[in-house]
N, C-alpha and C positions, 0 to 999 in steps of 0.2 A: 302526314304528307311528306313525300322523300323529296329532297334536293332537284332532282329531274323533275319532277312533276311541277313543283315549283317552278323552274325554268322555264320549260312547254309554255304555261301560265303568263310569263312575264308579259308577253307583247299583248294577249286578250285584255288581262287587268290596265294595261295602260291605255288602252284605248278605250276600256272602260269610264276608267278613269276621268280622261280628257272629257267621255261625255256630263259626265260627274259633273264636273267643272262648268261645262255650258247651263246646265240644267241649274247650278246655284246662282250663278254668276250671269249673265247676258241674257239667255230665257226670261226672268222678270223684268227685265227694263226693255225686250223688244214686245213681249206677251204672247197669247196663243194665237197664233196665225196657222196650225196647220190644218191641212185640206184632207188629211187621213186619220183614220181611227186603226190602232195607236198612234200616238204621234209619234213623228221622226224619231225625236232622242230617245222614247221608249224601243222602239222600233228596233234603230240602230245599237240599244242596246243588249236585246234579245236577240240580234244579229250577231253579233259579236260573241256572245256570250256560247251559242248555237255552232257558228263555224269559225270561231276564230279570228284574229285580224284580219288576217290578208282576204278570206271567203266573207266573213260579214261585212267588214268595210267598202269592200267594189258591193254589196248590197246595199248598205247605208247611203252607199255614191247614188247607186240608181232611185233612192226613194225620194232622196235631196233635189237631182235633177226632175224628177215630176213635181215636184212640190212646187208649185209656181200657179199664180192666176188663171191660168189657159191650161196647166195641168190638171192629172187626174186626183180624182178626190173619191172619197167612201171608205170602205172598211178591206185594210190590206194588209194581214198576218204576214208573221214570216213564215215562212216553210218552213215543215217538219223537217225534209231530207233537201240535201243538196238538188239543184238542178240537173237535169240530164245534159252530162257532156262535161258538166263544169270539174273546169282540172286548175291545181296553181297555174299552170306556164298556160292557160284559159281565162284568164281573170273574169273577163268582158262578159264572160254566161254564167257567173254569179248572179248577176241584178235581171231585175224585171225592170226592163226598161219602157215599157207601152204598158197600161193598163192596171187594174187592180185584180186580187182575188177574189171578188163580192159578186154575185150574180149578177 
């Protein structure tokens, strides 16, 4: 792996990363609470992984904000391909914000 590729890398592995951290650390002492299959941190971390920080994270944002009592619940991959429309200076059409993938 060259120098650049590495770099490219740095922002994805740290947000990674951070999820890392939740998943060791605060996860066990709040427990499982979530309303989707994967859960979030799984989630958010095939997000990330997928498109990157800036594309997976406004993803991660939108799973987080459903993820709530009165939010939705069931089985919600991440997408294969980017959303239609979704551009960096577009953030906001990264996430599924209404609903799940599951029939």
């Amino acid at each position: 792996m060259d120098y650049a590729s590495m770099t490219r890398r740095l922002p994805r592995n740290a947000g990674r990363a951070l999820i890392w951290i939740y998943r060791h650390t605060l996860s066990p002492l709040v427990g499982y609470n979530c309303r989707h299959l994967p859960t979030c941190s799984v989630y958010g971390d095939e997000a990330i992984e997928r498109f990157g920080l800036w594309g997976g994270g406004w993803m991660t944002l939108a799973r987080l904000l459903r993820c709530h009592p009165w939010g939705t619940s069931g089985i919600d991959n991440v997408p294969l391909t980017a959303p239609p429309g979704a551009r960096w200076y577009l953030p906001w059409r990264y996430g599924r914000w209404r609903g799940v993938n599951a029939p």
